[in-house]
Kinemage of the C-alpha trace (Angstrom):
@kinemage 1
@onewidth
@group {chain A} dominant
@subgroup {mainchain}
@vectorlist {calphas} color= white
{ca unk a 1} P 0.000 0.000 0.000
{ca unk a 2} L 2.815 2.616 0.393
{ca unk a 3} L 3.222 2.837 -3.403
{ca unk a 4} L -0.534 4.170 -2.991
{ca unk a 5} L 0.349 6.294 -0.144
{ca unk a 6} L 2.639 8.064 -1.548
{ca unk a 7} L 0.961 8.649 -4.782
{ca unk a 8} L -2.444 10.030 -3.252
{ca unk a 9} L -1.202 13.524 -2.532
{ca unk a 10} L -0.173 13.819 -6.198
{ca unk a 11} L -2.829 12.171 -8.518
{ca unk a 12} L -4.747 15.393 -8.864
{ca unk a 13} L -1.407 16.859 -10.479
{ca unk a 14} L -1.930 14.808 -13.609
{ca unk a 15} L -6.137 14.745 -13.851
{ca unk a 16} L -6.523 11.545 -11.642
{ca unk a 17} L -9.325 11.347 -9.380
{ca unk a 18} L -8.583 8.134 -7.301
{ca unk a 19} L -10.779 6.269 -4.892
{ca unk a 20} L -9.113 3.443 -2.589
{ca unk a 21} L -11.051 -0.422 -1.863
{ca unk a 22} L -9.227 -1.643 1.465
{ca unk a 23} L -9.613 -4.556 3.454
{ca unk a 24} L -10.582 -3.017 7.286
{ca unk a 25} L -7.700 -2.993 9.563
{ca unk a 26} L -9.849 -5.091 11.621
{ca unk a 27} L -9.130 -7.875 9.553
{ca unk a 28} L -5.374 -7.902 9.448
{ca unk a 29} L -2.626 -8.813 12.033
{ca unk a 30} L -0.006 -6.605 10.325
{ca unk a 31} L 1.296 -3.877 12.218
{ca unk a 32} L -0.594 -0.889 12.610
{ca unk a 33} L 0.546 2.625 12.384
{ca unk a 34} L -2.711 4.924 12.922
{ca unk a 35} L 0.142 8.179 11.685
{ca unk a 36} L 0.281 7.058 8.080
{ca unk a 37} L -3.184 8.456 7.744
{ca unk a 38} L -1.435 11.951 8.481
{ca unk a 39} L 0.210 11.736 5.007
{ca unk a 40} L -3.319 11.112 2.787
{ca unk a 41} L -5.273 13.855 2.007
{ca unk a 42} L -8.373 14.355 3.997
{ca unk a 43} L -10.379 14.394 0.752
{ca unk a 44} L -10.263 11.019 -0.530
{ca unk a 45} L -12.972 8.842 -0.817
{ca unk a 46} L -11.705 4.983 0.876
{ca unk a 47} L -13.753 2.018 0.905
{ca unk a 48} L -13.253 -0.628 3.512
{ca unk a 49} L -14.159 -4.530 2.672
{ca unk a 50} L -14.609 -7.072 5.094
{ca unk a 51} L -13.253 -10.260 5.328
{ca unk a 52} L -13.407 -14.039 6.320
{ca unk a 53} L -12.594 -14.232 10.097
{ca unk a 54} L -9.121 -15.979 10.214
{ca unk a 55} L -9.915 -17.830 13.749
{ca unk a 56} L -12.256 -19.850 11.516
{ca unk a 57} L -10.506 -20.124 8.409
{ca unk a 58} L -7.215 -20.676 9.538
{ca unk a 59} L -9.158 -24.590 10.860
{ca unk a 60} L -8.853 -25.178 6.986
{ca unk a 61} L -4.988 -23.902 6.659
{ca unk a 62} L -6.589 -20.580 5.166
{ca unk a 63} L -5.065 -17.402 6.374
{ca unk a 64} L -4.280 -15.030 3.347
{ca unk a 65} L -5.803 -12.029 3.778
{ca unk a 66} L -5.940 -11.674 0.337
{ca unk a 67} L -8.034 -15.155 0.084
{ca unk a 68} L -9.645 -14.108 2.882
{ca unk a 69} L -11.271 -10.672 1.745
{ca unk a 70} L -11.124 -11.878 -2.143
{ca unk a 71} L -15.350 -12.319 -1.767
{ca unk a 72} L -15.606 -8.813 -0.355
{ca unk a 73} L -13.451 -7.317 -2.514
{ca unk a 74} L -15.734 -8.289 -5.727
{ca unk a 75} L -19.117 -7.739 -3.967
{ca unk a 76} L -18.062 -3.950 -3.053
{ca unk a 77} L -16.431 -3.114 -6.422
{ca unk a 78} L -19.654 -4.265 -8.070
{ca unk a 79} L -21.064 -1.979 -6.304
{ca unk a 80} L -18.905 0.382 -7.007
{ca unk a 81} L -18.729 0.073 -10.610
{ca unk a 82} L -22.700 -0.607 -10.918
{ca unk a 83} L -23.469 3.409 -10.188
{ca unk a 84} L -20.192 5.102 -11.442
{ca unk a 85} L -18.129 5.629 -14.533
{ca unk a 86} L -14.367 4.827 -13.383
{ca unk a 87} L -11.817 4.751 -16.397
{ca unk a 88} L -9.251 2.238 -14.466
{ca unk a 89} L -8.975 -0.502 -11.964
{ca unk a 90} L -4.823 -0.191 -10.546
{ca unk a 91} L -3.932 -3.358 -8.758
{ca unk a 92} L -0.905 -2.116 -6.262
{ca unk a 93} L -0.483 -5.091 -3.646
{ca unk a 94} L 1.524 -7.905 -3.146
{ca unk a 95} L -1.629 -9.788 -1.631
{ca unk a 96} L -1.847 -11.297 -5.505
{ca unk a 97} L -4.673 -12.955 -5.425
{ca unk a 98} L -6.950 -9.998 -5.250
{ca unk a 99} L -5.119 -9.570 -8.952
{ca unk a 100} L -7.349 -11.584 -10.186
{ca unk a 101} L -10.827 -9.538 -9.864
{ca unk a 102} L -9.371 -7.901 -12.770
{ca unk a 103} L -10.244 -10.250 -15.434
{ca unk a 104} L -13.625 -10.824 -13.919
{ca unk a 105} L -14.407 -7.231 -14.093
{ca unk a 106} L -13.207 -6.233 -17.331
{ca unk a 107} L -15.161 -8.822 -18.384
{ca unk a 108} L -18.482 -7.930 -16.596
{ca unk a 109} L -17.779 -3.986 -16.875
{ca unk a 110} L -15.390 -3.514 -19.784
{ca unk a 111} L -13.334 -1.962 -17.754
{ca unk a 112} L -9.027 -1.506 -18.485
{ca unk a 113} L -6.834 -2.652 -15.177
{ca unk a 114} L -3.200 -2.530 -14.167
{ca unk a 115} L -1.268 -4.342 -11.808
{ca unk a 116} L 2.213 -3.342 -9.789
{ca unk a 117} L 4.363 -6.097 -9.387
{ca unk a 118} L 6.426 -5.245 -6.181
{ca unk a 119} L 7.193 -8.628 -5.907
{ca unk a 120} L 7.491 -11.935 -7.914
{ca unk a 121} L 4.166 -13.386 -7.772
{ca unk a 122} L 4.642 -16.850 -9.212
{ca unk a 123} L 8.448 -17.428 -9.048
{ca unk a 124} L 10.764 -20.902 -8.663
{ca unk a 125} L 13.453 -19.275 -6.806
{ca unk a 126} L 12.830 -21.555 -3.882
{ca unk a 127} L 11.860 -24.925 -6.084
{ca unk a 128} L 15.263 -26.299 -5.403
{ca unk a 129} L 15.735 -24.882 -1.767
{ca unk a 130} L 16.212 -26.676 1.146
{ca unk a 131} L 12.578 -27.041 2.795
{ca unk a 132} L 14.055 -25.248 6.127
{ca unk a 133} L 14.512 -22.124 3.871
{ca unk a 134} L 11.195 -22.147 2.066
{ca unk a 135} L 8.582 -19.929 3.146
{ca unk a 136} L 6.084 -21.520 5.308
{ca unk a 137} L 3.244 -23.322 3.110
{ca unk a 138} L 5.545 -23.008 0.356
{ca unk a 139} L 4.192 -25.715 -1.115
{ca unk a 140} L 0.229 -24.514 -1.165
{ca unk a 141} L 1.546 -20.934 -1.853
{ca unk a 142} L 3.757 -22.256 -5.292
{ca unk a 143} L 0.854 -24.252 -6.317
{ca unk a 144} L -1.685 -21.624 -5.806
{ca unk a 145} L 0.234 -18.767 -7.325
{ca unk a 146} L 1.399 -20.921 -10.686
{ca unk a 147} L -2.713 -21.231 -11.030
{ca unk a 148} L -4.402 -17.927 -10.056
{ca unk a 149} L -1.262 -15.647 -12.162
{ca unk a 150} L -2.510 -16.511 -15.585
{ca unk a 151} L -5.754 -15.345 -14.674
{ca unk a 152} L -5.086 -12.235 -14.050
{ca unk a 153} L -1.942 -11.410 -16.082
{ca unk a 154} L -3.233 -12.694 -19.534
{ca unk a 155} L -6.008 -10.169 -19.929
{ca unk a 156} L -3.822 -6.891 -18.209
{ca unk a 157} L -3.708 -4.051 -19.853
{ca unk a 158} L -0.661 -2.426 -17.976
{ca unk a 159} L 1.908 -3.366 -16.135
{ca unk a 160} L 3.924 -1.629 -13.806
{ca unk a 161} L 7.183 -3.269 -11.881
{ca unk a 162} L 9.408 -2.346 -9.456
{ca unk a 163} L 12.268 -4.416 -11.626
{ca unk a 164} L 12.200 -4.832 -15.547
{ca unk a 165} L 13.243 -8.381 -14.803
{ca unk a 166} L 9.505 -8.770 -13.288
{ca unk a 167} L 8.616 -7.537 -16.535
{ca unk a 168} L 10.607 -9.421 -18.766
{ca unk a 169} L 9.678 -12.684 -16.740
{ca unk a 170} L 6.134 -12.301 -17.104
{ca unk a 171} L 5.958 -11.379 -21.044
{ca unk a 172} L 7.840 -14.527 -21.711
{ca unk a 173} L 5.651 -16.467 -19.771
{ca unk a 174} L 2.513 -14.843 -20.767
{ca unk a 175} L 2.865 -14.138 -24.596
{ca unk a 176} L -0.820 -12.619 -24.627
{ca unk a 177} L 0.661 -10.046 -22.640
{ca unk a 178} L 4.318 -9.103 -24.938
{ca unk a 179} L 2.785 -5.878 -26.365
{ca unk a 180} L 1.063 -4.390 -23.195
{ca unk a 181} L 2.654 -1.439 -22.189
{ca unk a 182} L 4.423 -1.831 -19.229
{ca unk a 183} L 7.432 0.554 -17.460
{ca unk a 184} L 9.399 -0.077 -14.643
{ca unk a 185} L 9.117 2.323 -11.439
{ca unk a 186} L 10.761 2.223 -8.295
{ca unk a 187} L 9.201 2.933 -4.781
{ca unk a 188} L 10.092 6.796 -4.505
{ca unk a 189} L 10.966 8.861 -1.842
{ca unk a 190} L 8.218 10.941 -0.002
{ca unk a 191} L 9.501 13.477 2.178
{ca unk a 192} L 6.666 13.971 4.793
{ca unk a 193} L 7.435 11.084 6.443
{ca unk a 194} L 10.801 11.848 7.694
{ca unk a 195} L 8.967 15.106 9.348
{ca unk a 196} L 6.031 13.163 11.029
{ca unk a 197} L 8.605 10.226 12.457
{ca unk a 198} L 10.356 13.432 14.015
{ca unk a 199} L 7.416 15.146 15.225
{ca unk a 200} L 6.265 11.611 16.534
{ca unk a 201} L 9.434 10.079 18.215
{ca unk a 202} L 8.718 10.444 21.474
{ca unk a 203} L 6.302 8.196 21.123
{ca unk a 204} L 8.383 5.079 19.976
{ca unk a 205} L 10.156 2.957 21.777
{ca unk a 206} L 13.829 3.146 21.330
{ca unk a 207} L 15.452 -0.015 20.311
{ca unk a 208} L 19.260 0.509 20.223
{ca unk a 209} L 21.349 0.288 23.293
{ca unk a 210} L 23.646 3.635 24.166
{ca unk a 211} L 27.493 3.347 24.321
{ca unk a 212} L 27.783 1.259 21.234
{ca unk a 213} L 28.291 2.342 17.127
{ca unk a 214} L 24.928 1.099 16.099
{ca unk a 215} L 24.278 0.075 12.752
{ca unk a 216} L 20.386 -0.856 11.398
{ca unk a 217} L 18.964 -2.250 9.048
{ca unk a 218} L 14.697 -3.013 9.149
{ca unk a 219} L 13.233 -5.192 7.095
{ca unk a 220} L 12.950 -8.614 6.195
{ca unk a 221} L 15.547 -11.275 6.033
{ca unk a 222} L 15.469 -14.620 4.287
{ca unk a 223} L 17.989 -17.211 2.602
{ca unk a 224} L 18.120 -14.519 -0.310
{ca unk a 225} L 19.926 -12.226 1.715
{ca unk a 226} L 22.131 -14.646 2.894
{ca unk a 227} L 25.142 -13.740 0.718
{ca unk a 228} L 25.454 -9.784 1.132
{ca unk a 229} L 24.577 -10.340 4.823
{ca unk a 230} L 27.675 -13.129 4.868
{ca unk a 231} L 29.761 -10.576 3.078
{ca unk a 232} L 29.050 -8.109 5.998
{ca unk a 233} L 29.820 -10.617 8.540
{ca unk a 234} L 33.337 -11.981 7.716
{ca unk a 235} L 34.176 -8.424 7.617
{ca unk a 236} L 33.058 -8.521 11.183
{ca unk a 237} L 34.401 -11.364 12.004
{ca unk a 238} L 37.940 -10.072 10.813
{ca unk a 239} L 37.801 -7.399 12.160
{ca unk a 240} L 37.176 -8.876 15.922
{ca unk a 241} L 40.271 -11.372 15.415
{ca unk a 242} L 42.443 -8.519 14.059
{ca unk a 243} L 40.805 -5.476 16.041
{ca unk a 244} L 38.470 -6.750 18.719
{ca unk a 245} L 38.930 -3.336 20.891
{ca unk a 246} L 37.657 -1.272 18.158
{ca unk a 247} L 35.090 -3.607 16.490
{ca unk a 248} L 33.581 -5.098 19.755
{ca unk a 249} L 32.067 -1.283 19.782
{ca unk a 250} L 30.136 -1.902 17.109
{ca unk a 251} L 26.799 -3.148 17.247
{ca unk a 252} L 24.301 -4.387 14.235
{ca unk a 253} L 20.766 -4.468 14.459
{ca unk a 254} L 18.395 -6.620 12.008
{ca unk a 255} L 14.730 -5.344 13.060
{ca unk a 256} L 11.437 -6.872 11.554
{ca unk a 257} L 13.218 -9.990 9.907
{ca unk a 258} L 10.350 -12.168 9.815
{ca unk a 259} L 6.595 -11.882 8.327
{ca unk a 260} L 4.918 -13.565 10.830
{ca unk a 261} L 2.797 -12.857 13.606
{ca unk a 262} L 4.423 -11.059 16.963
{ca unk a 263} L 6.453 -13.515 18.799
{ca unk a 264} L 5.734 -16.302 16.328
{ca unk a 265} L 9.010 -15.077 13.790
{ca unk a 266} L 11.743 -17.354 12.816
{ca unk a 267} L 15.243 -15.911 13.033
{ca unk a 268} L 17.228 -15.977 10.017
{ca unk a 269} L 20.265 -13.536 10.794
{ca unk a 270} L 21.588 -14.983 14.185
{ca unk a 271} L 22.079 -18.685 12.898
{ca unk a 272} L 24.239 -16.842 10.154
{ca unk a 273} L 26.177 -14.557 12.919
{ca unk a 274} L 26.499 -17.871 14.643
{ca unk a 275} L 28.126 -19.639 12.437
{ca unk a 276} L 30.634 -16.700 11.455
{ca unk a 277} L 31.321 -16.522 15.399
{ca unk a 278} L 29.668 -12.909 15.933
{ca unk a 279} L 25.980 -13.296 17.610
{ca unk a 280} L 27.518 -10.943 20.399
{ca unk a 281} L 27.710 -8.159 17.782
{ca unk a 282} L 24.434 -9.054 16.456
{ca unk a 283} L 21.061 -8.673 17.116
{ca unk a 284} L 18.332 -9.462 15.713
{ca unk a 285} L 14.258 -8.519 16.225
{ca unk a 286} L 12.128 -10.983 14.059
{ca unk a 287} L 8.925 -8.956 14.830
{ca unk a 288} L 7.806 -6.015 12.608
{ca unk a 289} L 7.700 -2.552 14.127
{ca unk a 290} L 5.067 0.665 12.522
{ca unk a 291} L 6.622 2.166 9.789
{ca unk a 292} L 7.329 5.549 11.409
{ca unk a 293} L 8.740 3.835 14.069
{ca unk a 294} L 10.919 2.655 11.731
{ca unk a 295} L 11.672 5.640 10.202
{ca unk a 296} L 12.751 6.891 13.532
{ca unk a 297} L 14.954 3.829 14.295
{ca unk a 298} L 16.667 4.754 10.899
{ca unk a 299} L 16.643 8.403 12.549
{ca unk a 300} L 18.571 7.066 15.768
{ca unk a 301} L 21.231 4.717 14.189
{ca unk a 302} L 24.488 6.022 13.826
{ca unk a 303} L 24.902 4.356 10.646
{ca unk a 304} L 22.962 2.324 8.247
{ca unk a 305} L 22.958 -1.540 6.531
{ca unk a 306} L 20.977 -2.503 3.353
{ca unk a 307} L 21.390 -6.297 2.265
{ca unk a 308} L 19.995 -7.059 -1.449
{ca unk a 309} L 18.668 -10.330 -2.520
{ca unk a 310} L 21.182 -13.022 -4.618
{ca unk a 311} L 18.033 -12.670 -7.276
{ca unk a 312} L 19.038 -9.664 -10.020
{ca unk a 313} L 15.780 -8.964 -9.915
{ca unk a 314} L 15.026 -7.692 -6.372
{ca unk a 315} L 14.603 -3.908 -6.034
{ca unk a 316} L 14.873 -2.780 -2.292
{ca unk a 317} L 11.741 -0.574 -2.101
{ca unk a 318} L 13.042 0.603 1.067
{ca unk a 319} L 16.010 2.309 -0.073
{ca unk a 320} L 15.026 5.878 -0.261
{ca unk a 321} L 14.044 6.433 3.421
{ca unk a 322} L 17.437 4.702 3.840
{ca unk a 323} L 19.189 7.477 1.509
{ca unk a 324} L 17.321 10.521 2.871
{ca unk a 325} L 18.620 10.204 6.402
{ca unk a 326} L 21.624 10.721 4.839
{ca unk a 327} L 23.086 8.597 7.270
{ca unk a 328} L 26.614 6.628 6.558
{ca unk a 329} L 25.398 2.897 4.791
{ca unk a 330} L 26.691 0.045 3.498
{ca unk a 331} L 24.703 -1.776 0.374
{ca unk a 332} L 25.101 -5.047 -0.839
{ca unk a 333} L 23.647 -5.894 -3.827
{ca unk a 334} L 23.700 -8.056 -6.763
{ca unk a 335} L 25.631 -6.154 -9.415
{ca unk a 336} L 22.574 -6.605 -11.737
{ca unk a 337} L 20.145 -5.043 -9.331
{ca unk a 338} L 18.567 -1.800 -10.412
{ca unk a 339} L 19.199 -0.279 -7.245
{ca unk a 340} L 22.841 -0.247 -7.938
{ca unk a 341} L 22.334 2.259 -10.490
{ca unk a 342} L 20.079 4.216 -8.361
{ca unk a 343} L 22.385 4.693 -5.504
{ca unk a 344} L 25.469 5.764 -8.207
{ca unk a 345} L 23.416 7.974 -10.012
{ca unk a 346} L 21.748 9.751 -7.215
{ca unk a 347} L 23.672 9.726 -4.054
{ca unk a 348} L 27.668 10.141 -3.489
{ca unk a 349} L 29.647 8.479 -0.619
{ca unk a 350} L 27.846 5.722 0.004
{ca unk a 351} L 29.631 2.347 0.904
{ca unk a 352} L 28.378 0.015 -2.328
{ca unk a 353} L 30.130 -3.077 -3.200
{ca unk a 354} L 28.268 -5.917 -5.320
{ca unk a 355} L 28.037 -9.477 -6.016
{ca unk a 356} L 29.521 -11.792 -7.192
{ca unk a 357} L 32.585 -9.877 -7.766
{ca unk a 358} L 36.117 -10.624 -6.784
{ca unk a 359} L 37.101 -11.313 -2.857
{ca unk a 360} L 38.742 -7.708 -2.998
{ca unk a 361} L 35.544 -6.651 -1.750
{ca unk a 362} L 35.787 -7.679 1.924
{ca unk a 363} L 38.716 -5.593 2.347
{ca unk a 364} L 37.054 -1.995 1.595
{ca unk a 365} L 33.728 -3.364 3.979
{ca unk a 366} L 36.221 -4.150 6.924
{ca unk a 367} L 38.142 -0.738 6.420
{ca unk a 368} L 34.076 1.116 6.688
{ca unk a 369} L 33.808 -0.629 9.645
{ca unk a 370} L 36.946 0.328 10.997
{ca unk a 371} L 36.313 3.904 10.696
{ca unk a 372} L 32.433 3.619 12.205
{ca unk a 373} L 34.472 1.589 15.380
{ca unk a 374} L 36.600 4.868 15.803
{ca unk a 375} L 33.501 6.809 15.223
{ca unk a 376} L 34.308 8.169 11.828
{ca unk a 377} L 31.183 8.335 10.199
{ca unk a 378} L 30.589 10.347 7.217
{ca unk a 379} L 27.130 10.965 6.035
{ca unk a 380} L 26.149 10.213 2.441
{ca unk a 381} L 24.778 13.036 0.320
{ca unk a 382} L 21.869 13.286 -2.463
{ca unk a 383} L 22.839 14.297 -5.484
{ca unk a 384} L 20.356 16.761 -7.781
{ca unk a 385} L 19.642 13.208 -9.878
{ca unk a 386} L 17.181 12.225 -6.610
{ca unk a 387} L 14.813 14.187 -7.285
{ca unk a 388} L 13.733 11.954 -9.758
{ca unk a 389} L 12.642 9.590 -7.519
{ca unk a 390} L 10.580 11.843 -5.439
{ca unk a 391} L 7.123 10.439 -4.873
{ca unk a 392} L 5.344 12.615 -7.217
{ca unk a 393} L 7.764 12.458 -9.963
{ca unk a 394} L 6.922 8.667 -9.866
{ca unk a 395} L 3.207 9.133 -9.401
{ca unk a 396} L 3.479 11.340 -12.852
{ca unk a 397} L 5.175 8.225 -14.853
{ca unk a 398} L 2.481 5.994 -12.631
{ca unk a 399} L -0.228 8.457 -14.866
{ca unk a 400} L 1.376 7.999 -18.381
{ca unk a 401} L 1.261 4.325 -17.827
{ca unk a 402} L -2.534 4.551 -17.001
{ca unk a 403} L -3.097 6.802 -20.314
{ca unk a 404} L -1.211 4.260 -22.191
{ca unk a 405} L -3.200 1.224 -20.779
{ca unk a 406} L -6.699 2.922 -21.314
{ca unk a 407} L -5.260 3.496 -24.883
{ca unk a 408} L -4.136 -0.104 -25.813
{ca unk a 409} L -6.970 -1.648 -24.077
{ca unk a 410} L -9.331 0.849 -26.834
{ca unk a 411} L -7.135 -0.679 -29.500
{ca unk a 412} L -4.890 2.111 -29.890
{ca unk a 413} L -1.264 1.771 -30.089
{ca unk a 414} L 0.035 1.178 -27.023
């Protein structure tokens, strides 16, 4: 929802009226944060759906919310499209199976829709994984996702991605789909925030312990992010054999690792520090935390950590609040990630090293770490390039992709 978020503020700029369908909060166990309703404007119109109770569902292994509310869903935008003319559905979840309403309205209304992949929806990355580092009810979820996808994809009229590879993947697969028009558009950076996390902070509970360096990084983990996180930690590691005076002052924090339920999160960072010999160094917080009180964890750390995924395709949609603290980071990506380009083009002094590359890389993470032990820290800056991913310079391409889909689903020219 926060590519929505951000967006709202700005539709208006480029002649979009938008109304928002929303499961009620009620409904979901994900963390609440009551303050992101500070950032939407007071004038839009939001519908809220119910949906199945999961105390009774979850008896029959059902607890997808987006399974869960799919009923709702297509019983209010019936409704919805039964007493009003609206020129586009935009599909901007990862709760995918919702994705598939699209097909059955355009049918029944003859109505255009879009979806945003910020995720793989179908994907095989973990086919070959061990089961311990599948995702739970991975195989329900694989099985599931290879059948509702087609549904929805092979009738789209637009598709927007936070990675081209998430295009490219899905227009081989789908060739129905190879001359929809699609565009690739990162998560942006939407300045408000970083002012209502500071107005708010009192009001979070600080998570970092005083007297140490301490380094963040929030979000989830995952075998994925096993190979930039072990490139981080033998830098550690080094560092304590060779240095342990000035690295034993450093402290890193992995907060909201897991998906699951409070207190129910399996940790995928300290087995890793573990086995490198660090865990003391190390801590990690498998339950999620609000988003502004993430923000304001980002806000408190003296520097910052971003891990990408071993898949090229992965696009860290929480980089930007990362890059507007300005705060001194290390990112590890994949060399084919997008985001590399986005932190070269856009930012200077930030600590970015890729993979695979050559083993020379270890030695300019251990001498970073060195410097943050002794307390030199030097803050990145934002070059005049990041503007371009400011929330409503995305939200205008987010427009020209709608204007193209309405066109090509007319039989225009895409």
């Amino acid at each position: 929802m926060q590519r929505i978020r951000m967006s709202l503020p700005y539709f208006r700029n480029f002649g979009w009226d938008a109304e928002i369908v929303t499961v009620d909060p009620l409904y979901s166990e994900m963390v609440k944060d009551e303050l992101l309703l500070q950032s939407i404007p007071g004038d839009i119109k939001i519908h809220q759906v119910k949906a199945f109770d999961k105390k009774w569902t979850s008896k029959l292994g059902l607890g997808s919310l987006a399974l869960r509310s799919l009923w709702f869903y297509k019983k209010a935008v019936n409704r919805l499209l039964s007493v009003k003319k609206f020129d586009l559905i935009y599909f901007s979840t990862t709760a995918f199976p919702v994705c598939i309403l699209g097909n059955y309205w355009k049918n029944k209304f003859n109505i255009p829709y879009v979806i945003d992949m910020q995720d793989p929806w179908h994907s095989e990355y973990y086919r070959d994984k061990p089961k311990d580092q599948q995702p739970p009810k991975y195989w329900f979820s694989y099985r599931l996702n290879k059948y509702l996808e087609p549904i929805a994809m092979k009738r789209v009229d637009g598709l927007i991605a936070v990675s081209n590879k998430y295009i490219t993947d899905l227009k081989n697969r789908y060739k129905a789909i190879k001359d929809v028009p699609s565009t690739m558009i990162p998560f942006g950076a939407f300045s408000p925030d970083m002012d209502i996390a500071r107005q708010n902070h009192s009001n979070f509970k600080n998570l970092l312990e005083p007297g140490y360096t301490n380094v963040v990084y929030i979000g989830r983990g995952g075998a994925d992010m096993r190979k930039a996180t072990s490139m981080l930690f033998e830098a550690i590691k080094n560092g304590i054999a060779n240095e342990p005076e000035i690295f034993k002052t450093l402290r890193f924090y992995f907060i909201g690792t897991s998906y699951a339920p409070a207190g129910r999160g399996k940790e995928t960072i300290m087995p890793l520090a573990k086995q490198f010999g660090i865990e003391n160094n190390v801590i990690e917080l498998t339950d999620r935390i609000s988003f502004y009180h993430a923000l304001a964890t980002l806000q408190d750390a003296d520097a910052l950590f971003i891990p990408g995924s071993d898949s090229p395709g992965y696009s860290a949609s929480k980089i930007y609040p990362y890059l507007v603290t300005q705060k001194p980071l290390i990112a590890i990506f994949n060399r084919d990630s997008n985001i590399v380009n986005t932190i070269r083009e856009c930012t200077s002094g930030v600590n970015l090293h890729t993979f695979p590359d050559d083993d020379a890389q270890a030695k300019p993470v251990y001498a970073t770490l060195r410097d943050w032990g002794v307390k030199s820290l030097q803050p990145i800056t934002l070059k005049d390039g990041f503007d371009h991913y400011s929330a409503k310079n995305l939200t205008r391409l987010q427009t020209e992709l709608f204007a193209k889909a309405i066109n090509y689903f007319e039989g225009g020219i895409a």
